[in-house]
C-alpha positions as CSV (number, residue, x, y, z in Angstrom):
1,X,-13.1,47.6,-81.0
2,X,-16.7,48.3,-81.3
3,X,-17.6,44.7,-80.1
4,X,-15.4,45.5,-77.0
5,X,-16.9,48.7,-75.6
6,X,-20.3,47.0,-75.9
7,X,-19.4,43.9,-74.3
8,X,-17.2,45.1,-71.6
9,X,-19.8,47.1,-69.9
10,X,-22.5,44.5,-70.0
11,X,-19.7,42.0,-68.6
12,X,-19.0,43.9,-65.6
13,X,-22.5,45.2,-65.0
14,X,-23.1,41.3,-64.9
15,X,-19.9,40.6,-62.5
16,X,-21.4,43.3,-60.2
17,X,-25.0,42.0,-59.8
18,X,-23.6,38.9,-59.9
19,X,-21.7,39.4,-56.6
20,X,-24.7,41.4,-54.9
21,X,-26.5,38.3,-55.2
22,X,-23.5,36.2,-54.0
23,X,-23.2,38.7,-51.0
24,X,-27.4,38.4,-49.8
25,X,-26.6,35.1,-49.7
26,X,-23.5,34.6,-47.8
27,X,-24.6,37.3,-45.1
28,X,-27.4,36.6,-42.6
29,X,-30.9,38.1,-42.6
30,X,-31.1,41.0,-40.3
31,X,-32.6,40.7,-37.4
32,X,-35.7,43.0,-35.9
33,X,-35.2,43.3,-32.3
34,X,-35.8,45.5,-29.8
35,X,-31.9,46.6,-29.2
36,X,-31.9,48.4,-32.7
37,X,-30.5,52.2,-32.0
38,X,-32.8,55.3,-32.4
39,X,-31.7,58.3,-31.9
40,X,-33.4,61.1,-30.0
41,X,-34.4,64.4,-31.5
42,X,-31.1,66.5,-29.3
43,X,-28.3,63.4,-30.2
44,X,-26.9,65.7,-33.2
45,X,-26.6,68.8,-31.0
46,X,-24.6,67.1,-28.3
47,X,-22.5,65.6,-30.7
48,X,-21.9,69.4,-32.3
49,X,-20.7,70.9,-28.8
């Protein structure tokens, strides 16, 4: 049982960075343009009212 709750975490934490690396390279790189969204300084205020 010992084995198990040593080995089960270190599985999983392997399954998991496993897929993070699957995911980068099935998605595309992002790209820097000039239509990226910046929000002015009085956005949150008009959103509050």
């Amino acid at each position: 049982m010992a084995v198990l709750a040593v080995f089960i975490p270190v599985l999983l934490l392997g399954v998991v960075l496993a897929l993070g690396r699957y995911e980068e390279l099935l998605l595309p790189p992002a790209e820097l343009g000039d239509d990226t969204f910046e929000p002015f300084a009085g956005d949150g205020a008009r959103r509050a009212l």
